[in-house]
Structure formats: structure tokens, C-alpha cells
C-alpha positions as CSV (number, residue, x, y, z in Angstrom):
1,X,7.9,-13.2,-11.3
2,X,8.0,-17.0,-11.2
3,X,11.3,-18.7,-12.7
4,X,11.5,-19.9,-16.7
5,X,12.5,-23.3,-16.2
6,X,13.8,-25.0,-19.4
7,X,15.5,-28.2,-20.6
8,X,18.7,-28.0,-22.1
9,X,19.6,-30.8,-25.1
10,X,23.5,-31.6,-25.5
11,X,24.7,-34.8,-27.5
12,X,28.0,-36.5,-26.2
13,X,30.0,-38.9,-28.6
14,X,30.6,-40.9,-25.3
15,X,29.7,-42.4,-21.6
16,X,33.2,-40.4,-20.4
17,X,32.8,-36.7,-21.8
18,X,28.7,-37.4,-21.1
19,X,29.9,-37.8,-17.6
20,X,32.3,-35.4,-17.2
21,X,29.3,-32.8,-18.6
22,X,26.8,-33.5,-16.0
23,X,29.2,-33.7,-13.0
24,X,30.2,-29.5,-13.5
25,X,26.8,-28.8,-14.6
26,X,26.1,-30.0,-11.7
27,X,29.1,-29.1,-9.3
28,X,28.4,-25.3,-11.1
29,X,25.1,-25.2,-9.4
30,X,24.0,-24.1,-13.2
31,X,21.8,-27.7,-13.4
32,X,19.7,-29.0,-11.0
33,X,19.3,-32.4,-12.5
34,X,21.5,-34.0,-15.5
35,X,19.8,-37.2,-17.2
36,X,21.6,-39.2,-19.5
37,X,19.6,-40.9,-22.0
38,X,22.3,-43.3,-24.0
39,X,22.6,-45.0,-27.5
40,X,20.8,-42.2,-29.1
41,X,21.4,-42.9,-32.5
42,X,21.5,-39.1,-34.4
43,X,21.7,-38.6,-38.4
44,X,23.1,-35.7,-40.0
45,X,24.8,-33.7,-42.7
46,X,28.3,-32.5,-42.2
47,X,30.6,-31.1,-44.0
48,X,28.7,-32.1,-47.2
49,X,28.2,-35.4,-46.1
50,X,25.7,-37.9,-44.7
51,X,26.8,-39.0,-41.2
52,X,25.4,-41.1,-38.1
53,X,26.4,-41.7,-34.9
54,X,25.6,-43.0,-31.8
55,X,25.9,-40.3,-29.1
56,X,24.0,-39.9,-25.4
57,X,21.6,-37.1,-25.3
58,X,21.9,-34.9,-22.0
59,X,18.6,-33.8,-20.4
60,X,19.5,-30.2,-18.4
61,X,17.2,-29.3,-16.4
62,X,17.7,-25.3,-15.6
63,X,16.1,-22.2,-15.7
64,X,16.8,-19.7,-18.0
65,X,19.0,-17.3,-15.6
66,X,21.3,-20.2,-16.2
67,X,21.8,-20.8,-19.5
68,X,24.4,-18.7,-20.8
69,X,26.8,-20.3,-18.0
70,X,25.6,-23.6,-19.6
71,X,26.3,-22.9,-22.8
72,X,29.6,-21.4,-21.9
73,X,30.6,-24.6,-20.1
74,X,29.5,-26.8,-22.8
75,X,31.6,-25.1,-25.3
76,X,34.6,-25.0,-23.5
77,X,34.6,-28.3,-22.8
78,X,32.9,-30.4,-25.2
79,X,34.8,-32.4,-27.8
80,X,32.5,-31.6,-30.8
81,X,33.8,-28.8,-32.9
82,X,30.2,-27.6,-33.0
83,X,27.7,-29.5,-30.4
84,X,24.5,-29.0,-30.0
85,X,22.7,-26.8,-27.4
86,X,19.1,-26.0,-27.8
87,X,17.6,-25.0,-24.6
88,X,13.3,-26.0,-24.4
89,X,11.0,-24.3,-22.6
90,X,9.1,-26.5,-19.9
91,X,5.5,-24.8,-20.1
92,X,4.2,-26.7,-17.3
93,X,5.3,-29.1,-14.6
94,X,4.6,-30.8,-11.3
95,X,5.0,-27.7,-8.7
96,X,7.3,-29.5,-6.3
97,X,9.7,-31.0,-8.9
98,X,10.0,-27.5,-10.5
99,X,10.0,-25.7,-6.6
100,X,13.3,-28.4,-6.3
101,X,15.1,-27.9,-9.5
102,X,15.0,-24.1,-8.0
103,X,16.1,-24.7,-4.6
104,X,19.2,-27.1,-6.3
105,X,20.5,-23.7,-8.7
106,X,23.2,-21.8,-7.3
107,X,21.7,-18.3,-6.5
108,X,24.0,-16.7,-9.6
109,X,22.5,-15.6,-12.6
110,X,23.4,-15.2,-16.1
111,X,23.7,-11.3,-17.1
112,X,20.9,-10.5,-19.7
């Protein structure tokens, strides 16, 4: 069965935690590639009020063996009280890119 590669979204409030993130994603061997796209500018309601922010979006490129280790990692050592992770399926992709975001994975996976 071929691997379920996905993209991970996380949002950082800065370059430092940002940073911090995709360095263990990637030392983890739970990420094969991290992108940082910054001054993302997000809008929002929290706590029952109107908020915006400029944050730095991280692109995770995974598979989906992965992504409870992910998610783990992010939540232990995020500094958002609630951050967001929404993993994204990638449908389709260029053979050799996805072939080399396999061979970069650590060989653990995720329990079901």
C-alpha cells in the first residue's frame, strides 16, 4: 500500500519558537521537510473577542504514520494555549519529491 503523505499547518507567534518547531520535527525524523512561510497575517475570535496577529505558518510535510508524533510534539512545545494543527492530504504529487519526503521519515510509525 503506497504511503498517505500529508501537509501539516501549525502557526507560530514568532521566527524563534517557528524555528525551534521545524528543527525537532526535523531532528524527530517525523518531517521530512519544514517550510516557513512568515508574516502571515491570521484573524480570529478568542475568548469572545476579535483578534489578529501576525504569526509564520509552518508547512509539514509528512505522512500520515507520522502525525500523532507531530501533533504530540507541537503540543508539548508550542507557546499557544491552543495552536493549530490541521494535517492536509496531498492527493497528488511529483513521484520523486514524494519517494524523498519517504526516504527522509524515520522508519517509526504512529500506533493506529
Amino acid at each position: 500500500m503506497p504511503t498517505e503523505y500529508q501537509i501539516v499547518l501549525n502557526t507560530c507567534p514568532d521566527q524563534a519558537s517557528a524555528e525551534q518547531l521545524a528543527h525537532e520535527l526535523i531532528n524527530q525524523g517525523i518531517a521530512a521537510c519544514v517550510s516557513m512561510v512568515p508574516e502571515v497575517r491570521s484573524f480570529y475570535r478568542w475568548q469572545g473577542k476579535v483578534e489578529s496577529s501576525q504569526e509564520i505558518l509552518l508547512l509539514i510535510k509528512s505522512d500520515k504514520t507520522h502525525y500523532h508524533s507531530i501533533q504530540k510534539l507541537i503540543l508539548e512545545q508550542h507557546p499557544y494555549e491552543l495552536p493549530e494543527i490541521i494535517a492536509v492530504p496531498i492527493d497528488h504529487g511529483f513521484g520523486d519529491y514524494l519517494n524523498w519526503i519517504n526516504s527522509n521519515l524515520s522508519t517509526h510509525n504512529d500506533p493506529d
